[in-house]
TORPA-4810 file (N, C-alpha, C, O; in nm, 3 decimals):
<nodes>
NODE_1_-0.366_2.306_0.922_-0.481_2.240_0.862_-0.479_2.253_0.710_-0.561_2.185_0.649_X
NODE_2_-0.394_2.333_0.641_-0.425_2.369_0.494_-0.337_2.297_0.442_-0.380_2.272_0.330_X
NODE_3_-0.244_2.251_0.454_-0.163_2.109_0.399_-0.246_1.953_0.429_-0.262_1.860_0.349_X
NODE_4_-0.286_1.961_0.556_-0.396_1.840_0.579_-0.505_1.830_0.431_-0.508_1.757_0.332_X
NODE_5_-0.559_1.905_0.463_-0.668_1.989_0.319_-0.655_1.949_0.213_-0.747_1.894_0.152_X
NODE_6_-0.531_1.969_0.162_-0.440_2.034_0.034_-0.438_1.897_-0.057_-0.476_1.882_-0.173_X
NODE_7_-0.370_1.783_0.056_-0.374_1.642_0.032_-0.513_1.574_0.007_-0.547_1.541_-0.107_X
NODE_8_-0.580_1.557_0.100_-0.736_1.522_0.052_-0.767_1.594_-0.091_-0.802_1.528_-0.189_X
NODE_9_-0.754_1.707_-0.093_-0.775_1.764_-0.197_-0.730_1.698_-0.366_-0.788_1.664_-0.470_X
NODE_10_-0.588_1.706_-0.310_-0.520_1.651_-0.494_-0.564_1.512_-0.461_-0.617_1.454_-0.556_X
NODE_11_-0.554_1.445_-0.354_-0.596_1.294_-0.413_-0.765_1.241_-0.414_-0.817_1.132_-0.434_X
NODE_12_-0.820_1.386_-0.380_-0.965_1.359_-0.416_-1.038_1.285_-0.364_-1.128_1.226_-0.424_X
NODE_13_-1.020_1.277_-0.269_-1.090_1.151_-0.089_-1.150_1.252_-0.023_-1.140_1.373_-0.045_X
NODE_14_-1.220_1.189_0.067_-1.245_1.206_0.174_-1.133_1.182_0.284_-1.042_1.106_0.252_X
NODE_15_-1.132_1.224_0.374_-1.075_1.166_0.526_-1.099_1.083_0.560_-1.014_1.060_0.647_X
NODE_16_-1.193_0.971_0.555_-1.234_0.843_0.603_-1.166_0.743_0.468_-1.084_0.652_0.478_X
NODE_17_-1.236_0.803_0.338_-1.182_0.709_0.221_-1.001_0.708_0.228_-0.942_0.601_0.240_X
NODE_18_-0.953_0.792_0.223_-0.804_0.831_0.286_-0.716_0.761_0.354_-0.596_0.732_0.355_X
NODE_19_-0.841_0.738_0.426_-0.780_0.709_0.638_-0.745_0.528_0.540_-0.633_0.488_0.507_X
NODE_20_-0.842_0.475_0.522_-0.893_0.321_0.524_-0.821_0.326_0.403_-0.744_0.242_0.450_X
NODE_21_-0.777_0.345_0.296_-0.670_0.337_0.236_-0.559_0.353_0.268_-0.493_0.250_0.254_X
NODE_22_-0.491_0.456_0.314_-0.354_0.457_0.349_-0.337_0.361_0.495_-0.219_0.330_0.504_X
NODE_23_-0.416_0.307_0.607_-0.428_0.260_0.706_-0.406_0.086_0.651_-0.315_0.016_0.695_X
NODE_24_-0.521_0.030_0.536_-0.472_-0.069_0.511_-0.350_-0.080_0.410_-0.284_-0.183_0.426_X
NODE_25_-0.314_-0.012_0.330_-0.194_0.007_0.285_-0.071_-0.038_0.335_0.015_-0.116_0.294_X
NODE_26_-0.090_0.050_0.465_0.058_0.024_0.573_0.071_-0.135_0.617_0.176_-0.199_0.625_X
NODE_27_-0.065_-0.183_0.645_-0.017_-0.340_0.680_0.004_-0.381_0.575_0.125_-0.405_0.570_X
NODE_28_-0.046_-0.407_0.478_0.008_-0.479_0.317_0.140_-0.460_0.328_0.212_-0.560_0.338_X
NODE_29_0.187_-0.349_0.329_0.285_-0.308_0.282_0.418_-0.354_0.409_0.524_-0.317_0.360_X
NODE_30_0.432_-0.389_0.484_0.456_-0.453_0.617_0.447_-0.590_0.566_0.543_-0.666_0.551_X
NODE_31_0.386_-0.602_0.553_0.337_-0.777_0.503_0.441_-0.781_0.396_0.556_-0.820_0.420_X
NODE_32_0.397_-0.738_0.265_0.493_-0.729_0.175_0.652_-0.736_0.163_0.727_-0.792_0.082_X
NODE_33_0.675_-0.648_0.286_0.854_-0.595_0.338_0.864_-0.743_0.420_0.961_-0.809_0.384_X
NODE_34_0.781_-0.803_0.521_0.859_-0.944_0.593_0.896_-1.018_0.469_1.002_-1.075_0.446_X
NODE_35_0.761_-1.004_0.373_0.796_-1.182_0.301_0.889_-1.145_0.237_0.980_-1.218_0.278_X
NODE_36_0.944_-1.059_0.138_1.047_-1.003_0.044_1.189_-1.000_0.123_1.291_-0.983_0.056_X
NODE_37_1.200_-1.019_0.280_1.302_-1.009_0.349_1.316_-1.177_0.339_1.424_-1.222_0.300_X
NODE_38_1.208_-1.268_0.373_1.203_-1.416_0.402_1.235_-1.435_0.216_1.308_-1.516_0.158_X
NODE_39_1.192_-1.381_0.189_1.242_-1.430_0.035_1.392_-1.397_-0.011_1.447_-1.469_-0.094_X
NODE_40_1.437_-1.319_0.029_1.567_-1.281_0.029_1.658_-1.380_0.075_1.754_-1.404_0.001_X
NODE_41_1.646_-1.446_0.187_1.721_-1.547_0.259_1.676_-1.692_0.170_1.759_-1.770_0.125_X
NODE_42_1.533_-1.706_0.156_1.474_-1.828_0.120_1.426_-1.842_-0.025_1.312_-1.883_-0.042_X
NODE_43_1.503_-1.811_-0.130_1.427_-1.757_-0.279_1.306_-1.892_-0.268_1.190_-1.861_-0.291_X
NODE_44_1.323_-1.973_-0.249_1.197_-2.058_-0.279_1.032_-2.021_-0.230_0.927_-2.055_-0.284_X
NODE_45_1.055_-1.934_-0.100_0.962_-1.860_-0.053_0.914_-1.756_-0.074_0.996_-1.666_-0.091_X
NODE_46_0.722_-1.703_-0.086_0.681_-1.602_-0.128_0.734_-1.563_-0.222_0.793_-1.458_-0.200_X
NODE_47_0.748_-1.622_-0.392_0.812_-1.578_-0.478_0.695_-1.506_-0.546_0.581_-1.551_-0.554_X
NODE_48_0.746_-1.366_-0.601_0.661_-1.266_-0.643_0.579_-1.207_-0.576_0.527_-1.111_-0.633_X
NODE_49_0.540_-1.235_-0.452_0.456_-1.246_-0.319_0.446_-1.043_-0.314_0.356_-0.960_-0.323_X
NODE_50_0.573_-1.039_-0.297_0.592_-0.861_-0.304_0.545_-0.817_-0.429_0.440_-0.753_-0.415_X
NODE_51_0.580_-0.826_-0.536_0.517_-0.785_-0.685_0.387_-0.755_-0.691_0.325_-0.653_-0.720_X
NODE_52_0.352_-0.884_-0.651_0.178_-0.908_-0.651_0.149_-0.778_-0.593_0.116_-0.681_-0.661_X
NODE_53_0.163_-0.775_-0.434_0.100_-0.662_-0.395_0.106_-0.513_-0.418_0.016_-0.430_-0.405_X
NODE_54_0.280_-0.493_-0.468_0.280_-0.392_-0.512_0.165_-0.337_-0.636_0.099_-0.233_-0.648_X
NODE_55_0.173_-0.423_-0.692_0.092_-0.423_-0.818_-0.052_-0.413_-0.800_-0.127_-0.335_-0.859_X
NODE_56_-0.084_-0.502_-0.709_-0.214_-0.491_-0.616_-0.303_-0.334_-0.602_-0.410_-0.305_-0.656_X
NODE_57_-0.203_-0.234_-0.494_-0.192_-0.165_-0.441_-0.217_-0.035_-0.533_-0.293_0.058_-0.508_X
NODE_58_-0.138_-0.053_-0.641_-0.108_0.020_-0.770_-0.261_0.041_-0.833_-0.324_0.146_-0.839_X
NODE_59_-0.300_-0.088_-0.875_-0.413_-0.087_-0.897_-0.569_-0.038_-0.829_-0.678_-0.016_-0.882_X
NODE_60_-0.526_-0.034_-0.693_-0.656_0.006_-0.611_-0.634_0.138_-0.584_-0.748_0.180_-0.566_X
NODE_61_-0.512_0.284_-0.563_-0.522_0.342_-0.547_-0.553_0.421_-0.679_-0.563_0.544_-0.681_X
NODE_62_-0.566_0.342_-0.788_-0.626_0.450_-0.963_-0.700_0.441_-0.949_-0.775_0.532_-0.983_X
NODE_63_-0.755_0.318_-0.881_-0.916_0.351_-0.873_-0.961_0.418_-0.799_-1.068_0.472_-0.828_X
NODE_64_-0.917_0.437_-0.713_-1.033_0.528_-0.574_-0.957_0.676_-0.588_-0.994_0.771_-0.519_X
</nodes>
């Protein structure tokens, strides 16, 4: 439990604020990895599509 802890701790959440961040994270980030694969084969497709979200992502976890 004191590594569980430890984490909440340095990133300064709650367990729920935590949960619902890193939980929607993982689908973005899933999302992100198909289109960047479909973009790989198809450059005309989802161009920057991955950037965006990275960047996205970047931005919402300074904030919270």
């Amino acid at each position: 439990m004191g590594m569980f802890k430890k984490h909440l701790d340095e990133a300064g959440k709650s367990y729920w604020i935590h949960f619902k961040f890193a939980f929607v994270a993982g689908f973005v980030l899933l999302y992100a990895g198909i289109t960047s694969i479909i973009h790989a084969i198809f450059p005309c497709f989802f161009k920057f599509t991955s950037l965006k979200i990275i960047k996205s992502l970047i931005k919402k976890a300074e904030k919270t």
